[in-house]
BAZADO-484779 format. One record per residue: residue number from 1; z, x, y of N, C-alpha, C, O in turn. Coordinates in pm, 1 decimal, padded with zeros to 6 digits. Last residue first. Example, Ala and Ser with C-alpha at 12.3 -4.5 7.8 and 13.67 -1.06 7.14 Angstrom:
2
R  nr      nzz      nxx      nyy     cazz     caxx     cayy      czz      cxx      cyy      ozz      oxx      oyy
R   2  00708.0  01285.0 -00225.0  00714.0  01367.0 -00106.0  00787.0  01290.0  00003.0  00803.9  01340.9  00113.8
R   1  00780.0  01319.0 -00569.0  00780.0  01230.0 -00450.0  00780.0  01320.0 -00330.0  00846.5  01423.6 -00331.9
//
This chain:
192
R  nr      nzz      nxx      nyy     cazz     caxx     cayy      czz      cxx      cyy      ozz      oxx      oyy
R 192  00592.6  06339.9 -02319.8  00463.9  06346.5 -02429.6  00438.0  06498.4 -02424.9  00348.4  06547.9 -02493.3
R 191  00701.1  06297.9 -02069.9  00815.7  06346.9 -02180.0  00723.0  06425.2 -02300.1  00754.5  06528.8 -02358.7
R 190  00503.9  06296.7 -01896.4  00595.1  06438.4 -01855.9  00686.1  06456.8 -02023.9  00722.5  06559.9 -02080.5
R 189  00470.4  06013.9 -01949.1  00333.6  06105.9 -01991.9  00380.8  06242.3 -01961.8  00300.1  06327.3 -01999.5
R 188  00663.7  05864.1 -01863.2  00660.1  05890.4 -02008.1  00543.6  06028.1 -02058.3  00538.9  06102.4 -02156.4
R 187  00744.2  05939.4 -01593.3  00810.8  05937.0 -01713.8  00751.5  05974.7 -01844.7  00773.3  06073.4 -01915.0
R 186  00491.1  05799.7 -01511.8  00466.4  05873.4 -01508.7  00600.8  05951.5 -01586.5  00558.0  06044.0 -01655.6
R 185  00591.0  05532.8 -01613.0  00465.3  05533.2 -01662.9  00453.6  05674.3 -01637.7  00399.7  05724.5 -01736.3
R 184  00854.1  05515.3 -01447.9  00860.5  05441.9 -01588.8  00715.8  05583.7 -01652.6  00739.0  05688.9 -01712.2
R 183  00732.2  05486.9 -01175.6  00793.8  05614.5 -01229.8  00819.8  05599.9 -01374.4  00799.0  05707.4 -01430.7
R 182  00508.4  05304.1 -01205.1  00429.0  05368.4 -01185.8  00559.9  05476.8 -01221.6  00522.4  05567.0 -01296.6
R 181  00668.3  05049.9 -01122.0  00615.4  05043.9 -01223.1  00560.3  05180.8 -01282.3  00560.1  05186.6 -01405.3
R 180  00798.6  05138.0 -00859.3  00875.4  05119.6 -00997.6  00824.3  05082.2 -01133.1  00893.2  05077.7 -01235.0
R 179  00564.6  05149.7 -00695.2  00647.3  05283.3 -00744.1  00728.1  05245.5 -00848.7  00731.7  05325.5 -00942.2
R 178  00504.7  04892.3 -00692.2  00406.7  04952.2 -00790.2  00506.2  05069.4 -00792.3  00540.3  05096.1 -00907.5
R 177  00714.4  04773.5 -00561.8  00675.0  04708.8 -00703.6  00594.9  04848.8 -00763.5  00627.6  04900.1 -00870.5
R 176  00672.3  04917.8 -00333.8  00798.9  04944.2 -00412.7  00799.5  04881.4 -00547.0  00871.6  04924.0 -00637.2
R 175  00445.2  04756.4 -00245.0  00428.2  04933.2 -00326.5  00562.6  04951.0 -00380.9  00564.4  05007.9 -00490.1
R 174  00527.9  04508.2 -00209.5  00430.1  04539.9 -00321.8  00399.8  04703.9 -00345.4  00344.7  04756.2 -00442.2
R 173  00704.8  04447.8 -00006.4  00726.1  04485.8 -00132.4  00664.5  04501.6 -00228.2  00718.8  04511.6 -00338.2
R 172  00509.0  04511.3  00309.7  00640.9  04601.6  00225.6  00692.5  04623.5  00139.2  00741.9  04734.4  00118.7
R 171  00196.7  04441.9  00110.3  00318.6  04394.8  00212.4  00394.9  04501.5  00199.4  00377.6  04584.0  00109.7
R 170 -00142.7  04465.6  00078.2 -00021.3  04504.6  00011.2  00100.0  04477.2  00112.3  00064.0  04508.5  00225.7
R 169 -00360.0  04204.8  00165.4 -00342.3  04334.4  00135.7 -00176.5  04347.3  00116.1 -00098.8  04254.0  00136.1
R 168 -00418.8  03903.1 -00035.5 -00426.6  03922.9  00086.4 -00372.8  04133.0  00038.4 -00357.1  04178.5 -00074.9
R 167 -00624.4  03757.8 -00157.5 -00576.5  03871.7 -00192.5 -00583.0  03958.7 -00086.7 -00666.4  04039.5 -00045.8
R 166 -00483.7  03430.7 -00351.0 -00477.9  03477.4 -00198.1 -00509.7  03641.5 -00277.7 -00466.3  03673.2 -00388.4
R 165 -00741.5  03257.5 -00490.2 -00611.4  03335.1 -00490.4 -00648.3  03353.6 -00370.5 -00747.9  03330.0 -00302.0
R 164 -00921.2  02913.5 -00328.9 -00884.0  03058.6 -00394.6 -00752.7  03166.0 -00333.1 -00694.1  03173.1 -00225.0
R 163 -00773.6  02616.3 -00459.7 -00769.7  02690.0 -00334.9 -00804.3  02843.1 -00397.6 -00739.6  02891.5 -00490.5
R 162 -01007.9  02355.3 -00575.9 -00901.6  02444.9 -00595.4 -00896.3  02558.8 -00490.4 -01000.5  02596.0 -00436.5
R 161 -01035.7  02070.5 -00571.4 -01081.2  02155.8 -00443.3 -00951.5  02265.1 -00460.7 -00844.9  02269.9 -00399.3
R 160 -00973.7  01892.8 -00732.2 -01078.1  01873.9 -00726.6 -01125.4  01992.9 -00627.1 -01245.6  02008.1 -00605.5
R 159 -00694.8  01999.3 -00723.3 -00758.3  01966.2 -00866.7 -00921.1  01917.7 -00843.2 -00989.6  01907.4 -00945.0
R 158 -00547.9  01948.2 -00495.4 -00688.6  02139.1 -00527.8 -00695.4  02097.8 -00716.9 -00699.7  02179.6 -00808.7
R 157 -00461.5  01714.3 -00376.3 -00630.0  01752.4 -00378.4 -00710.1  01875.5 -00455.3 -00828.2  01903.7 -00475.4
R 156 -00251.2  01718.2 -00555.7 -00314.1  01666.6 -00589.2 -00510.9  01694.4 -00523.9 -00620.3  01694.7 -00580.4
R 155 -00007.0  01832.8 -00437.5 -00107.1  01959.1 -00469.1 -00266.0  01856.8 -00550.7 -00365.9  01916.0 -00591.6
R 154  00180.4  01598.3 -00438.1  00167.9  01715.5 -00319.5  00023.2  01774.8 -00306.1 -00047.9  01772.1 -00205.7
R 153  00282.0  01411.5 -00591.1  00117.8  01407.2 -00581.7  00102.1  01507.6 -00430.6  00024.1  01484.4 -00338.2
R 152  00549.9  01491.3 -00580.0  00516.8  01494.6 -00707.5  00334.5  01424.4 -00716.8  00277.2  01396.5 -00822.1
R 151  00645.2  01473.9 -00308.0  00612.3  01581.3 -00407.5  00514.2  01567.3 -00560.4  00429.9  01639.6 -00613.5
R 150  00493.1  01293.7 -00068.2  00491.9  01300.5 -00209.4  00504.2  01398.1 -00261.9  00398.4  01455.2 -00288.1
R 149  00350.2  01389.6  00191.3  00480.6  01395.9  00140.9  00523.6  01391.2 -00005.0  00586.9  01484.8 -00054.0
R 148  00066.5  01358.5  00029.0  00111.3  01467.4  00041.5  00219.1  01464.7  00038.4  00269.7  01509.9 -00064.3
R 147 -00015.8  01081.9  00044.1  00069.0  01124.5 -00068.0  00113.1  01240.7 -00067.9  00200.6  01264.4 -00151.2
R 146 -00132.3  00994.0  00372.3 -00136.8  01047.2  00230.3 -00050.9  01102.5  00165.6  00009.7  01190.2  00227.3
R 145 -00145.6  00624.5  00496.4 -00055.7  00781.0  00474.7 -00113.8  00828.5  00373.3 -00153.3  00755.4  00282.6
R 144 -00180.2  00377.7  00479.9 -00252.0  00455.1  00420.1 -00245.8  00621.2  00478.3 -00335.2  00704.7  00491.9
R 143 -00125.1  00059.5  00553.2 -00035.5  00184.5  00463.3 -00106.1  00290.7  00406.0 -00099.4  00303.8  00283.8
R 142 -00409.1 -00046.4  00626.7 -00270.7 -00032.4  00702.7 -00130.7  00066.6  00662.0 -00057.9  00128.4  00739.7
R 141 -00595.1  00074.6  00422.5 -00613.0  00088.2  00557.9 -00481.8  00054.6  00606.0 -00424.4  00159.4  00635.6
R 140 -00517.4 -00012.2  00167.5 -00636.1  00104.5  00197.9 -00657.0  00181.1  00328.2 -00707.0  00291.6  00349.3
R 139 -00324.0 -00144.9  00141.1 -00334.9  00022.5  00044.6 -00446.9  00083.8  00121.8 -00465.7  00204.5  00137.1
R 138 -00409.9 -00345.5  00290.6 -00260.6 -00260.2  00320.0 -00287.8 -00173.9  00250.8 -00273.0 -00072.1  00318.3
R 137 -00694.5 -00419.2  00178.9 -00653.8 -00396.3  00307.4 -00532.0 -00299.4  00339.6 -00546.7 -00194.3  00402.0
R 136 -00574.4 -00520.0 -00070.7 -00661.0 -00424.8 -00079.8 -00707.5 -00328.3  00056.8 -00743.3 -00210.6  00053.5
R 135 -00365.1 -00743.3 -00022.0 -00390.9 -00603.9 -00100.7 -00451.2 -00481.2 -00121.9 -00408.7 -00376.0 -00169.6
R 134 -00563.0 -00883.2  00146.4 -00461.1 -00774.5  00181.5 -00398.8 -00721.4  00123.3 -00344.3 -00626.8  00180.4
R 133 -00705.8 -00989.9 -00024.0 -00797.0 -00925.8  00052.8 -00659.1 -00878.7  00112.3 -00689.7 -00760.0  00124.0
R 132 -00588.6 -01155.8 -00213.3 -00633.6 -01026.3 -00267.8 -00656.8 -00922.2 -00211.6 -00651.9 -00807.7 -00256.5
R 131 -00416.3 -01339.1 -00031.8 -00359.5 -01237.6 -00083.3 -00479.5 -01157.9 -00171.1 -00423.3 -01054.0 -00205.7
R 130 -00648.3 -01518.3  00021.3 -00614.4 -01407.3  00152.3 -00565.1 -01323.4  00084.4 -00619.4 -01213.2  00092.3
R 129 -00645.5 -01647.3 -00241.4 -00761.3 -01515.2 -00227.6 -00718.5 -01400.6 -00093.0 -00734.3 -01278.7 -00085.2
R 128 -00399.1 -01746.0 -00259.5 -00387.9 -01657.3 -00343.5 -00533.7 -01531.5 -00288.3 -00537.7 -01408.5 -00289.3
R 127 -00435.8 -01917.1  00025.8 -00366.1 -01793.6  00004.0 -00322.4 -01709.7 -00108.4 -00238.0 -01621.3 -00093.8
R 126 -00617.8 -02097.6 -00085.6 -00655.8 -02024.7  00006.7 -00594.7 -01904.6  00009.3 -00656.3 -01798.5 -00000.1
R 125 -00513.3 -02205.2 -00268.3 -00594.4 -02113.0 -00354.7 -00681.3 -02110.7 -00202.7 -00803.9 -02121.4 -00206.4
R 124 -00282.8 -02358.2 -00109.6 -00257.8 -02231.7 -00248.4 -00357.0 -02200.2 -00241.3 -00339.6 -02101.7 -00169.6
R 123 -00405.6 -02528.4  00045.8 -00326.4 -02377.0  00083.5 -00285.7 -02272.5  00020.2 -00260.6 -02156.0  00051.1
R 122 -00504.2 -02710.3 -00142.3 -00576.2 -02611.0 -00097.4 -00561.4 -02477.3 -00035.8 -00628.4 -02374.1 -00039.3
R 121 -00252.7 -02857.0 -00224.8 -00311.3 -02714.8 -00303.6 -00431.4 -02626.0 -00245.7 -00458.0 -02510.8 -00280.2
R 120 -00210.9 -02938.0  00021.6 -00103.1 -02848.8 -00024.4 -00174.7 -02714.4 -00119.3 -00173.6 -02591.4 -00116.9
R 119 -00429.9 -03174.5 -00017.7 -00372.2 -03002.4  00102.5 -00345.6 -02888.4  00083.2 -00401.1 -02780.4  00103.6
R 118 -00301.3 -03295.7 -00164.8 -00450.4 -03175.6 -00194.8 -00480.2 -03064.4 -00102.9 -00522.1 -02948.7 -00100.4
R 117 -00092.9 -03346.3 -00098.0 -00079.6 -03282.9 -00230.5 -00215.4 -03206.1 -00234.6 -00239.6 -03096.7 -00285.5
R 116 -00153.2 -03536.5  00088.7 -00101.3 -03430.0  00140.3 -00108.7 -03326.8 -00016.0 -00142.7 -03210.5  00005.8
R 115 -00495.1 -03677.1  00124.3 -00367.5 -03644.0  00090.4 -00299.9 -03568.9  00096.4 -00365.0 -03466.8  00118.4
R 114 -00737.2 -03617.1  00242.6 -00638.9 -03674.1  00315.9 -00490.6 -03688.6  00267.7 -00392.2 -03706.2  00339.5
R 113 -01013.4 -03506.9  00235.9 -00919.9 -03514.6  00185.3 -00773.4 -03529.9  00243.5 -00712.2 -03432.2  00286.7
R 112 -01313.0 -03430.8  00362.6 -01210.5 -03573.3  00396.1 -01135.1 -03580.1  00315.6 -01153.1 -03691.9  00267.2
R 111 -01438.8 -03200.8  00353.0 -01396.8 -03269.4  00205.1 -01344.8 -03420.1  00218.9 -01334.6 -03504.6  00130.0
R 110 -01448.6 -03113.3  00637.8 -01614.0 -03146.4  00545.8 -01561.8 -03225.3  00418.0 -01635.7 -03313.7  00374.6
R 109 -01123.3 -03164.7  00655.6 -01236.8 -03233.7  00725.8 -01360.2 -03239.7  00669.7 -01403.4 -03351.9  00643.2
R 108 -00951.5 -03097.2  00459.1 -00929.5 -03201.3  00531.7 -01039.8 -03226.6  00587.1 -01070.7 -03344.0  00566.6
R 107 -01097.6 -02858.6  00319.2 -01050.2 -02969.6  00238.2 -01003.0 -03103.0  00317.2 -01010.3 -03210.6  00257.8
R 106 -01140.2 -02708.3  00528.6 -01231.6 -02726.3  00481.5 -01207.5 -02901.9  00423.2 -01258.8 -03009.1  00455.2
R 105 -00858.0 -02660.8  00624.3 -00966.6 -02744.3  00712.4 -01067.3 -02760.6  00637.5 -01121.0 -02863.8  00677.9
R 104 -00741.1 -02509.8  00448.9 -00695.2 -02660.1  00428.3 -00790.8 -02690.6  00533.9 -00807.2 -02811.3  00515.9
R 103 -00926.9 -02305.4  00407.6 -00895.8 -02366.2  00306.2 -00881.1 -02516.1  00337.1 -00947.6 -02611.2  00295.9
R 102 -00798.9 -02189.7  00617.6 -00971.3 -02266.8  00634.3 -00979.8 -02330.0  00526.4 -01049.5 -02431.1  00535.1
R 101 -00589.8 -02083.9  00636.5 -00608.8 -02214.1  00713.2 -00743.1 -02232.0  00667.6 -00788.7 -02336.6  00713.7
R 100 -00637.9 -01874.3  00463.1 -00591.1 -01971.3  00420.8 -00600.5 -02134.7  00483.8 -00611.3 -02244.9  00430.1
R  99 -00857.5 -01747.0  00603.3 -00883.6 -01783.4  00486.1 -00773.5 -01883.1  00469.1 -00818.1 -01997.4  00458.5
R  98 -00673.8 -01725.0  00851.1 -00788.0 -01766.3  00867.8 -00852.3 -01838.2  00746.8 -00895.8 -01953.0  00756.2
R  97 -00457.5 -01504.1  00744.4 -00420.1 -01701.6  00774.6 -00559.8 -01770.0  00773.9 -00571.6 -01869.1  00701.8
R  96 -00630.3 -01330.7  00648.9 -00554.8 -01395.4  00556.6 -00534.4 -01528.8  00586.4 -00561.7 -01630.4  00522.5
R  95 -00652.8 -01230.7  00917.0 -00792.5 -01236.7  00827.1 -00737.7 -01351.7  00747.6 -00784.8 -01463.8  00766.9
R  94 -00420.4 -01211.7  01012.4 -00517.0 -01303.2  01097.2 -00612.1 -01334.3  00983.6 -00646.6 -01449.8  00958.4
R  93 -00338.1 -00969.8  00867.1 -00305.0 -01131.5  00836.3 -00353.2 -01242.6  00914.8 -00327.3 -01358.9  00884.0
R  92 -00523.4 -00830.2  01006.4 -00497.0 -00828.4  00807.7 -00462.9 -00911.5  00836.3 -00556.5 -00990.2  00849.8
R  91 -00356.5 -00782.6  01179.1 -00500.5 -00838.9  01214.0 -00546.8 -00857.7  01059.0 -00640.2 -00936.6  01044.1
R  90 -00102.6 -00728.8  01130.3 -00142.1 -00873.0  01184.8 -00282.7 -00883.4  01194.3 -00331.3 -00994.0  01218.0
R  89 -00177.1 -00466.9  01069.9 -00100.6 -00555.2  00950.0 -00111.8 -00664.3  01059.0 -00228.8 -00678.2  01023.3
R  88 -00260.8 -00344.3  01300.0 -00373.8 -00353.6  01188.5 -00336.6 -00436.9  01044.3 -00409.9 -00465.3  00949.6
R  87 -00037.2 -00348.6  01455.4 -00127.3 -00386.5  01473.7 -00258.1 -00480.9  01401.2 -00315.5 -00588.6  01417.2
R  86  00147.1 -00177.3  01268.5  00190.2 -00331.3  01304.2  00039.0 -00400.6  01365.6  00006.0 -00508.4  01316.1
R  85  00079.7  00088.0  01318.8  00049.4 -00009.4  01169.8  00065.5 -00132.3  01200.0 -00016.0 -00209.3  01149.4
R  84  00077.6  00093.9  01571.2 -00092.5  00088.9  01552.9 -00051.8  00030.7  01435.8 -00112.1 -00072.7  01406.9
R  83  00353.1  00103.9  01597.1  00278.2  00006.7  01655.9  00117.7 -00018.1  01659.5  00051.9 -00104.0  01718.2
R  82  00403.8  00335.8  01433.2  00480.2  00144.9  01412.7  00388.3  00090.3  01462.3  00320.9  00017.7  01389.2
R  81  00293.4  00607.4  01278.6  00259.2  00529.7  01495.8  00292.3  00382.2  01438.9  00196.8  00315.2  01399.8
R  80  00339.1  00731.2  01087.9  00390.5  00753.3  01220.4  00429.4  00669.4  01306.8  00528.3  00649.6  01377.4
R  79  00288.4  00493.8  00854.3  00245.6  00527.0  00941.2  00320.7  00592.1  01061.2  00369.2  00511.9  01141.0
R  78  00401.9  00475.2  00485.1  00395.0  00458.1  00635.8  00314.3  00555.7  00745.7  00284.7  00672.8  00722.2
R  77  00431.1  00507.6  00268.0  00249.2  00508.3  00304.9  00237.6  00500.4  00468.5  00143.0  00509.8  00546.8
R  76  00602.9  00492.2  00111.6  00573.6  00629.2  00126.3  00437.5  00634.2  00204.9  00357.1  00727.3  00209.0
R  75  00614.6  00215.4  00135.8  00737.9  00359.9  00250.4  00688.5  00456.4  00241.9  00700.0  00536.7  00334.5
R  74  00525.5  00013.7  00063.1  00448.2  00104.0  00095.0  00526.1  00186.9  00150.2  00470.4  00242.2  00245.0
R  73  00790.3 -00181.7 -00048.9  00610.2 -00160.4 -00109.1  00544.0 -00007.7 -00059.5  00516.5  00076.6 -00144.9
R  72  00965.5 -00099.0  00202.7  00998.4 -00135.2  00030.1  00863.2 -00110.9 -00046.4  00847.7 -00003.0 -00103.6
R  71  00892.9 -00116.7  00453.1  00994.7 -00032.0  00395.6  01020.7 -00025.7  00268.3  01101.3  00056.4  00224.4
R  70  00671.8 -00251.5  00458.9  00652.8 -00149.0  00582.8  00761.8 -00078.6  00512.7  00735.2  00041.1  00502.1
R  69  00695.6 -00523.1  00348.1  00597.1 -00399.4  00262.2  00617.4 -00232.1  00303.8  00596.8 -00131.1  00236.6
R  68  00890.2 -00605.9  00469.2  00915.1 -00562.1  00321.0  00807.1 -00455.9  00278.3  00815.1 -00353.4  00210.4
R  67  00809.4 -00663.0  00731.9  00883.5 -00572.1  00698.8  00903.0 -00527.3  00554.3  00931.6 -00409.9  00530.6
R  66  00554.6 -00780.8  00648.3  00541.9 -00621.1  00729.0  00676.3 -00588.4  00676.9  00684.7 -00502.1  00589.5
R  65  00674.9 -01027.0  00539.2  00575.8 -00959.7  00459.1  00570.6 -00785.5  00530.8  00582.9 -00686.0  00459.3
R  64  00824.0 -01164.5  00785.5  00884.8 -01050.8  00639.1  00812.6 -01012.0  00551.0  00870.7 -00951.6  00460.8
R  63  00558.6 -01196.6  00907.4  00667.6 -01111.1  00969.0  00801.8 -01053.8  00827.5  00844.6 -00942.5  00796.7
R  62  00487.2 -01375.9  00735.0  00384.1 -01261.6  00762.9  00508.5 -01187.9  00815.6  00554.5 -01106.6  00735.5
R  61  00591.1 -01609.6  00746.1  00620.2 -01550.9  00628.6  00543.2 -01392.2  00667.1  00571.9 -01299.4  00591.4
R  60  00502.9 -01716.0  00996.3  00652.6 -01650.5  00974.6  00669.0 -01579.4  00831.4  00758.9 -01497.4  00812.9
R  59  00297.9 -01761.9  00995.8  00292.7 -01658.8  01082.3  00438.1 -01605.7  01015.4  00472.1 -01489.8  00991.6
R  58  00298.0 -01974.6  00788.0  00189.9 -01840.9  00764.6  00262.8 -01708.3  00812.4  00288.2 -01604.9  00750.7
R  57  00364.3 -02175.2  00938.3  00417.4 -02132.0  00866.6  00374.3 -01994.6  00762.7  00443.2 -01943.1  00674.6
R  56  00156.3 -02190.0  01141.3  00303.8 -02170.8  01158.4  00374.2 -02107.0  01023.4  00430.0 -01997.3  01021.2
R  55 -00087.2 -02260.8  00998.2 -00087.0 -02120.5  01077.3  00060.4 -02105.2  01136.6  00082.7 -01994.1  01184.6
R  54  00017.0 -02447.3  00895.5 -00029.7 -02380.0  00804.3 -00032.4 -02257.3  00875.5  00013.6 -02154.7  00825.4
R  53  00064.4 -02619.4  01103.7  00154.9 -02636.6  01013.3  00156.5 -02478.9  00932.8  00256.6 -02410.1  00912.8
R  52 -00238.9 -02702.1  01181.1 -00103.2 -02580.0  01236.3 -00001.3 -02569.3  01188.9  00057.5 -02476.5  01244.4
R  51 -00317.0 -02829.0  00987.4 -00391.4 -02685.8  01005.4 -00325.8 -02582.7  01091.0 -00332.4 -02459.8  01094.4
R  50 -00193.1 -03044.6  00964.6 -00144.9 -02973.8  00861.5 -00198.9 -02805.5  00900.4 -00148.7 -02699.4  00863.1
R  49 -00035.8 -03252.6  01160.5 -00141.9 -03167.0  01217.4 -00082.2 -03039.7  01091.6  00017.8 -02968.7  01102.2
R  48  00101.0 -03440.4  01123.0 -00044.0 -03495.6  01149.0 -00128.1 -03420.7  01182.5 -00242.6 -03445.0  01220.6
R  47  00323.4 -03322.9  01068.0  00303.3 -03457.2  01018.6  00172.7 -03493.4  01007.8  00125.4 -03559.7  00915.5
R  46  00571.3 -03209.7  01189.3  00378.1 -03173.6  01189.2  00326.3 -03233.0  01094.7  00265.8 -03155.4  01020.8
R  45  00806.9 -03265.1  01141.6  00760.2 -03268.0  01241.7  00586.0 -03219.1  01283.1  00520.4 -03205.6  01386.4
R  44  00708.0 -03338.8  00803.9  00827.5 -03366.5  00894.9  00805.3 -03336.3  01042.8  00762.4 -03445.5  01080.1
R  43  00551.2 -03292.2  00590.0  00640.8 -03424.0  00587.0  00766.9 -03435.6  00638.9  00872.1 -03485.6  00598.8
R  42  00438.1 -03035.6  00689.3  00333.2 -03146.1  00687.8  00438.7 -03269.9  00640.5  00381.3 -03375.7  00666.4
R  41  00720.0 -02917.8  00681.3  00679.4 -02883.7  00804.3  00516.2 -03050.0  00803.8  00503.0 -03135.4  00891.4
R  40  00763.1 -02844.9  00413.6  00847.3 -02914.3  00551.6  00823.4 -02973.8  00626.3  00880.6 -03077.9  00658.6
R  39  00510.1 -02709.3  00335.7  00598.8 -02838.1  00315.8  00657.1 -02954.2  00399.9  00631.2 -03069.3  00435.0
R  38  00530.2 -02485.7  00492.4  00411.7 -02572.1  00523.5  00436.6 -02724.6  00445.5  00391.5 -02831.1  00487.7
R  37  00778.6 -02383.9  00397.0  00764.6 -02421.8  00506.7  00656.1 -02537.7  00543.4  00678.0 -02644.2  00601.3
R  36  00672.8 -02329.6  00164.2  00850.1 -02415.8  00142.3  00793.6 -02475.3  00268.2  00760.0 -02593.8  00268.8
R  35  00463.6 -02155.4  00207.4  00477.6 -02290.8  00084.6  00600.2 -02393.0  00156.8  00593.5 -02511.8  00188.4
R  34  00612.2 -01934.8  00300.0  00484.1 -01978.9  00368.5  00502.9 -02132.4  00290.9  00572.1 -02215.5  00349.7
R  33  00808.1 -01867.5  00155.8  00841.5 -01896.2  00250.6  00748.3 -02012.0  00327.5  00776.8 -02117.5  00384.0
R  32  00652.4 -01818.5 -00134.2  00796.1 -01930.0 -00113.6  00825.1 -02003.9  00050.4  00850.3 -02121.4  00077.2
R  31  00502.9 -01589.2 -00026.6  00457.3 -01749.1 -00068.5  00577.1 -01833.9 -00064.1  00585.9 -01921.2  00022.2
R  30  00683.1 -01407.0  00023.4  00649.6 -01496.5  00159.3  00567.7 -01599.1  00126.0  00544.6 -01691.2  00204.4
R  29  00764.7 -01387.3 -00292.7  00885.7 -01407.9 -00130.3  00798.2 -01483.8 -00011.6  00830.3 -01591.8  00038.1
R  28  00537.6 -01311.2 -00318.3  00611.9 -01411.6 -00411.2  00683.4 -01437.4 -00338.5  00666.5 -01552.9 -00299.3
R  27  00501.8 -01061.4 -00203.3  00412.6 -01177.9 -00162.9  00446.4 -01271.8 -00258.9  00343.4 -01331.9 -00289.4
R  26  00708.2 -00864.9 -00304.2  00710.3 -00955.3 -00167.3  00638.4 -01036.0 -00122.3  00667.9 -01096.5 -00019.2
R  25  00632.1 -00913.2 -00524.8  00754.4 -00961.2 -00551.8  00769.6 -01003.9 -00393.1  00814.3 -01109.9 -00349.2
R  24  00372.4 -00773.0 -00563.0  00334.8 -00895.3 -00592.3  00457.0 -00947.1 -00541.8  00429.4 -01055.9 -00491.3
R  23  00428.8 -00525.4 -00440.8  00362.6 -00619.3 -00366.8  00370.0 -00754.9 -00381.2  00373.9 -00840.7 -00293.0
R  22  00534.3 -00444.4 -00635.0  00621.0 -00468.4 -00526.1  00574.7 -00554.9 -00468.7  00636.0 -00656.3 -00435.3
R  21  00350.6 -00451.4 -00853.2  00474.0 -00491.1 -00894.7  00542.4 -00539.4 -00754.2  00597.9 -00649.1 -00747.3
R  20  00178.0 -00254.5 -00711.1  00104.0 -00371.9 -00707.2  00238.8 -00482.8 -00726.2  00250.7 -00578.8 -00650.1
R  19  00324.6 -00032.0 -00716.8  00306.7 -00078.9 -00575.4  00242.6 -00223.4 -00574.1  00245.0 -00298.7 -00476.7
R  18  00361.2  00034.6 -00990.9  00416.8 -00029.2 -00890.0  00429.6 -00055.0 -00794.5  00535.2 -00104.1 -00754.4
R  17  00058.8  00081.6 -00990.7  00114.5 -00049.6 -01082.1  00228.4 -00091.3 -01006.4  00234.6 -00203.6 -00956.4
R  16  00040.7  00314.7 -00859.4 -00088.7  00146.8 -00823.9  00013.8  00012.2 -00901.4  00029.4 -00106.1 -00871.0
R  15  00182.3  00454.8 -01007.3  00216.4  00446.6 -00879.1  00145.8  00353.4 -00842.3  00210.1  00283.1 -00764.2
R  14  00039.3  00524.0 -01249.3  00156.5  00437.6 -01283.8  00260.4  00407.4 -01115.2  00372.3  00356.5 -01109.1
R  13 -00246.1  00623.3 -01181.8 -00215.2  00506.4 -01218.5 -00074.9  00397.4 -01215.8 -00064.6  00276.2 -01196.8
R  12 -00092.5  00852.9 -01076.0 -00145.7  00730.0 -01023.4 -00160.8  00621.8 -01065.1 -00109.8  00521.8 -01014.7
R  11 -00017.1  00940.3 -01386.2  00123.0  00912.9 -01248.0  00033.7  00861.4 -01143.6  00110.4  00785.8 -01084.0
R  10 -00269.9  00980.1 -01458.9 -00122.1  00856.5 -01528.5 -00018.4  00830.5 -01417.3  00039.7  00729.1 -01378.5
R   9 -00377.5  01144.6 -01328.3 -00467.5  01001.8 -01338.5 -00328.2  00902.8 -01381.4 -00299.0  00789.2 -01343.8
R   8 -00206.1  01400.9 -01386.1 -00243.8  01287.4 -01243.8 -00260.8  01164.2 -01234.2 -00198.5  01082.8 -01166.0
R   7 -00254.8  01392.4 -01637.6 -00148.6  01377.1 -01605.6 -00092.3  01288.1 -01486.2 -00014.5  01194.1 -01469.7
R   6 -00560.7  01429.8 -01647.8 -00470.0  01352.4 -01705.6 -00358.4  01307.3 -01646.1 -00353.8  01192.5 -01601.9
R   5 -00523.3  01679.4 -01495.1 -00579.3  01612.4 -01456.5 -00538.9  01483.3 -01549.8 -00451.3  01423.4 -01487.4
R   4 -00338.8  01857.3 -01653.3 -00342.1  01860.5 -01543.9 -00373.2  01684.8 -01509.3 -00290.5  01594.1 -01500.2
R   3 -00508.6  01871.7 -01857.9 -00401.5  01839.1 -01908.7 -00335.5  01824.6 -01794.6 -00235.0  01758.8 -01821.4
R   2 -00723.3  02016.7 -01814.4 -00739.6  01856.1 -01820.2 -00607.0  01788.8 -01823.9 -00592.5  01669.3 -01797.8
R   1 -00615.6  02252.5 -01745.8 -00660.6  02175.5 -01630.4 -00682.0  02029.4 -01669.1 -00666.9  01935.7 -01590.7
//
């Protein structure tokens, strides 16, 4: 059983890692996107308005964030119902833009920081923390199917909640089991 249990703990463990691996590769993708854009976007037609800039360019990286995570990161975590996960993955990223936009409002208005470069970075280490809090959000609550499909974490709850034997009563092939065990046995005690 420990040997069991071990075993588990490693193939979870080694299922957190790559889901974290995926995660990180599609939130490396919609940072590029989110980033490239809010770029663009504050030294070119939003020019003067970085805090929507930021919730624009947010929104769009968010839409290939669901899909990547919804089929690539979390597939095995999906949700039946598209439209309750889709739900609870924009309100996750409401949380996220919020942190991130607040970042750059903080830094533009109580900070009066006015350059665009400090902006910029404030949008980073707004959206590295949004990104912790939907990490932890999508595993826990928006992709949060259980592993049952999962063969290989199928039987994972009766290690803590073992099922008792079945003893259920004799079927059609359990006396033809015992008569063939039982002519052998009475055989031998006729030969003695």
């Amino acid at each position: 059983m420990i040997t069991t249990i071990a075993d588990r703990i490693r193939a979870l463990a080694s299922l957190f890692w790559r889901e974290l691996a995926k995660f990180g590769a599609v939130g490396g993708v919609a940072f590029v996107i989110d980033k490239g854009l809010f770029w663009v976007l504050i030294h070119g037609p939003m020019e003067n308005s970085e805090v929507k800039a930021q919730v624009l360019s947010a929104s769009i990286a968010t839409v290939f964030a669901w899909i990547a995570n919804r089929y690539w990161t979390f597939r095995h975590r999906r949700q039946s119902n598209v439209l309750r996960e889709l739900m609870m993955f924009l309100l996750i990223n409401a949380i996220g833009l919020g942190i991130a936009a607040g970042f750059v409002w903080l830094a533009k208005y109580p900070l009066d920081i006015s350059d665009r470069t400090g902006l910029f970075v404030a949008g980073i280490v707004g959206t590295v923390l949004a990104t912790a809090v939907r990490f932890v959000a999508y595993r826990f609550w928006v992709f949060n199917e259980e592993l049952d499909a999962e063969p290989a974490f199928a039987h994972d709850h009766e290690l803590i909640h073992p099922h008792p034997r079945a003893t259920a009563p004799a079927g059609p092939a359990e006396p033809a089991a015992r008569q063939a065990t039982a002519e052998p046995a009475a055989r031998q005690s006729t030969e003695q």
